[in-house]
C-alpha positions as CSV (number, residue, x, y, z in Angstrom):
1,X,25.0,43.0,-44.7
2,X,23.6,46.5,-45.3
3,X,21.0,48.5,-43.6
4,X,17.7,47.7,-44.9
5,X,16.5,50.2,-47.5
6,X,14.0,51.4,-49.7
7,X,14.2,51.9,-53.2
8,X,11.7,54.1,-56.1
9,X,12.2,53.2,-59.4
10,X,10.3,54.9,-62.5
11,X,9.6,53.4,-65.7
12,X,7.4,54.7,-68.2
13,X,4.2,54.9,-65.7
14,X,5.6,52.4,-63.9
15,X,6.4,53.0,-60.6
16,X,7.8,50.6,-57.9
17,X,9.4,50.6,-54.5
18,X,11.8,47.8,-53.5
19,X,12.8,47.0,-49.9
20,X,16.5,45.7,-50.0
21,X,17.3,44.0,-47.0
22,X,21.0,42.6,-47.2
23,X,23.5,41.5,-49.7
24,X,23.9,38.0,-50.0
25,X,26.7,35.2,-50.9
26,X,30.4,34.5,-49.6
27,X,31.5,34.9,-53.0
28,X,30.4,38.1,-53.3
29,X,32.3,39.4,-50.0
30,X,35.2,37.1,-51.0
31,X,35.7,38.4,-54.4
32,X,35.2,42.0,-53.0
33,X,38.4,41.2,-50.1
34,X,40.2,40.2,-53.1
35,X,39.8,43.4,-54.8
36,X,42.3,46.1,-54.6
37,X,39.4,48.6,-54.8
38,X,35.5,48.4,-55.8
39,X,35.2,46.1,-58.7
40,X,33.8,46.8,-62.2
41,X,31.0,45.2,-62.5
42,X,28.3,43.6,-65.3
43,X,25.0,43.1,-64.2
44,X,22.9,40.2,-65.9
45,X,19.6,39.9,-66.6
46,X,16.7,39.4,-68.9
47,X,14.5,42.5,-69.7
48,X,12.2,43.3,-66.8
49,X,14.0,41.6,-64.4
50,X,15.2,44.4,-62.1
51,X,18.8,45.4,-63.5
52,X,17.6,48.9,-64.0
53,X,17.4,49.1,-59.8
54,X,20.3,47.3,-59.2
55,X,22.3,49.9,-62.1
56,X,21.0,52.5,-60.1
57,X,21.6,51.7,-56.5
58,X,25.3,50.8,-57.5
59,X,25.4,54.4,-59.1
60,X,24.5,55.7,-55.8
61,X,27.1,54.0,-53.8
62,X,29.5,55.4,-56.4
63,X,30.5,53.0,-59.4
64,X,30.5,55.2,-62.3
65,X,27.2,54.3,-65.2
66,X,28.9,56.6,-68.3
67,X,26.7,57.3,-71.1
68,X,22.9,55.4,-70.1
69,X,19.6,55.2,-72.0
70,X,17.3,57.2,-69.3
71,X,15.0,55.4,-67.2
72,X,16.5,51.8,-68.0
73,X,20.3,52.5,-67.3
74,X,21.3,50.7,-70.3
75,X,24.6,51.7,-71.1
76,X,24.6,53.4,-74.9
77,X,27.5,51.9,-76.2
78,X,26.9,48.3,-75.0
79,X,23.6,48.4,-76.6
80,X,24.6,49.9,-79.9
81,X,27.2,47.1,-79.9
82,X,24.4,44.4,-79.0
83,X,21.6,45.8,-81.5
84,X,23.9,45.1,-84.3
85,X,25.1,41.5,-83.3
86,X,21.1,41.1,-83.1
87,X,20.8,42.6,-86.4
88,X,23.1,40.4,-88.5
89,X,21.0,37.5,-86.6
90,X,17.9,39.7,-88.4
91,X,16.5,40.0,-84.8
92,X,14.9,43.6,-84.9
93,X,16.0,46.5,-82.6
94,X,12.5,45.9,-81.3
95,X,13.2,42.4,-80.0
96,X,11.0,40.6,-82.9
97,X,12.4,38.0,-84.8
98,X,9.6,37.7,-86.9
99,X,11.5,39.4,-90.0
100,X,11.3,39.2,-93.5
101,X,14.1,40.2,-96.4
102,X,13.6,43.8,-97.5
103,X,16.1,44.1,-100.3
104,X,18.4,41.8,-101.7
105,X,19.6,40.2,-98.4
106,X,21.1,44.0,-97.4
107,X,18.2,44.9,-94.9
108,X,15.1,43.4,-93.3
109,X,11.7,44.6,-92.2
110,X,10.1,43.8,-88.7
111,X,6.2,42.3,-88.9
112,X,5.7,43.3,-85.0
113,X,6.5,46.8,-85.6
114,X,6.9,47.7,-89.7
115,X,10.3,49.0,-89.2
116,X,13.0,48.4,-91.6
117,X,16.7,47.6,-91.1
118,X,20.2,47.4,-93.0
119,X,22.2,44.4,-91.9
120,X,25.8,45.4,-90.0
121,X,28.9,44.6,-90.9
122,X,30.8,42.7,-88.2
123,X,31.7,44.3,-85.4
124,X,35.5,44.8,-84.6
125,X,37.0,43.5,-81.5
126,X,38.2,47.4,-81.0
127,X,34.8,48.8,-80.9
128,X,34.2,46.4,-77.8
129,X,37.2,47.9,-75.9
130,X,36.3,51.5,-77.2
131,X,33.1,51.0,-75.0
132,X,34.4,50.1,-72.2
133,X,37.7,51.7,-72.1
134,X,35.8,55.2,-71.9
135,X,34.5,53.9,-68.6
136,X,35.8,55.3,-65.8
137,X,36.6,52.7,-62.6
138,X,34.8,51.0,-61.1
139,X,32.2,50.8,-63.5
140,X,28.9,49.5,-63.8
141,X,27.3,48.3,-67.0
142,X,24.3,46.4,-68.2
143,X,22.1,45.8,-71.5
144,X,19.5,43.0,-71.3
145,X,20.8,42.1,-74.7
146,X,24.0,41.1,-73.4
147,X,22.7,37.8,-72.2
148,X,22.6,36.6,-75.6
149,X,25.9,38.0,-76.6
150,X,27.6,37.5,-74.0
151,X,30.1,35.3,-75.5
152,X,30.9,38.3,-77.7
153,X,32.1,40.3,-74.8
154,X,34.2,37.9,-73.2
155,X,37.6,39.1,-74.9
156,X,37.0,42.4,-74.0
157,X,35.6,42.1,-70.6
158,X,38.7,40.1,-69.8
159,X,41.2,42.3,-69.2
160,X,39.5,44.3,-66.4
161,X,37.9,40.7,-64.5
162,X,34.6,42.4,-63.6
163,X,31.9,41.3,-61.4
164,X,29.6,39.4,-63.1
165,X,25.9,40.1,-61.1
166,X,23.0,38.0,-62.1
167,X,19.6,39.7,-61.4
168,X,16.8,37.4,-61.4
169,X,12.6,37.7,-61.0
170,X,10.0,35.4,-61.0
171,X,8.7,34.6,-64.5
172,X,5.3,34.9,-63.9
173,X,5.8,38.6,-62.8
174,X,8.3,39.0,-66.1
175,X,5.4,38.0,-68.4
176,X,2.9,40.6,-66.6
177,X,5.7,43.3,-67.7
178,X,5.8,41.9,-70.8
179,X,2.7,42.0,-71.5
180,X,2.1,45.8,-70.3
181,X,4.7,46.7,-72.9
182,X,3.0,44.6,-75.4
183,X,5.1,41.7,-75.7
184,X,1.5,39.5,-76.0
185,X,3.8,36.3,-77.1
186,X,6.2,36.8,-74.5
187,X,9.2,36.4,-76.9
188,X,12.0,38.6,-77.7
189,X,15.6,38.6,-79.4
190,X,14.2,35.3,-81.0
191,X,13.8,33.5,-77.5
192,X,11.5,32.6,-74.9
193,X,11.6,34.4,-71.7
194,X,12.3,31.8,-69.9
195,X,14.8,30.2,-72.4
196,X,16.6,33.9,-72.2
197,X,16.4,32.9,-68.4
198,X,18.0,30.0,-68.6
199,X,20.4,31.3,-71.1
200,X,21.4,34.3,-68.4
């Protein structure tokens, strides 16, 4: 249990104030007992679910964020890593997956927002540990994206056995979010919301 708190968070014009009451679960104390000091920790979620508050109130009690997109706490390197495995599935840095071929099966252009991208190459099982090995412990690290590449990160993430926290909000509050940001079909990296809800 914590003392109850409040808590601003700013996005874009959005802003919002959370009351956080307590933190919950006996797996959650148990696997912090365990621990020989804070854990690492990866926090889950679909866009607009809250993982930018939860990123941030962890930063305040100490875990270390690195390198983050402002506003959103996304950390840079995770989502450079995550807009390329989106990219060779010719998903669009912008979350659309409705994409056409833009030259010769080398790069693709978006119909939501006109951009065009080159295809990646793979990306190298090093490139995973470079990101996270220039965290400093504990750490705390999130990109929506990661809860459709998660199983990419699982080699990587293994070695330091972080704390996987799943941040969830009700759907119908998701889609109003979405829809600010002008996300009318309520789709992105090629999924449903709530399919990437189920998915996380």
């Amino acid at each position: 249990h914590v003392p109850a708190c409040k808590v601003k968070h700013e996005h874009g014009n959005d802003s919002k104030e959370y009351q956080v009451h307590r933190v919950r679960g006996p797996e959650l104390k148990s696997c912090l007992r365990r621990a020989t000091g804070p854990p690492s920790i990866v926090v889950l979620g679909v866009g607009h679910s809250g993982t930018s508050v939860v990123v941030r109130i962890l930063e305040q009690l100490g875990w270390n964020v690195g390198k983050v997109k402002p506003n959103v706490a996304e950390n840079l390197g995770m989502q450079a890593i995550n807009k390329r495995l989106l990219a060779r599935e010719l998903i669009c840095p912008c979350g659309s997956d409705k994409t056409h071929d833009a030259g010769n099966g080398e790069r693709f252009s978006c119909e939501r927002c006109g951009q065009t991208t080159e295809i990646p190459g793979p990306v190298a099982a090093h490139e995973f540990n470079a990101v996270l090995g220039e965290l400093s412990q504990p750490w705390v690290a999130k990109d929506p994206r990661t809860v459709v590449t998660w199983e990419r990160w699982i080699p990587a993430l293994s070695r330091y056995r972080p704390l996987l926290l799943l941040v969830e909000r009700d759907v119908a509050r998701m889609r109003k979010s979405y829809e600010r940001r002008r996300y009318p079909d309520f789709r992105i990296y090629g999924r449903d919301v709530p399919e990437l809800v189920e998915l996380a």
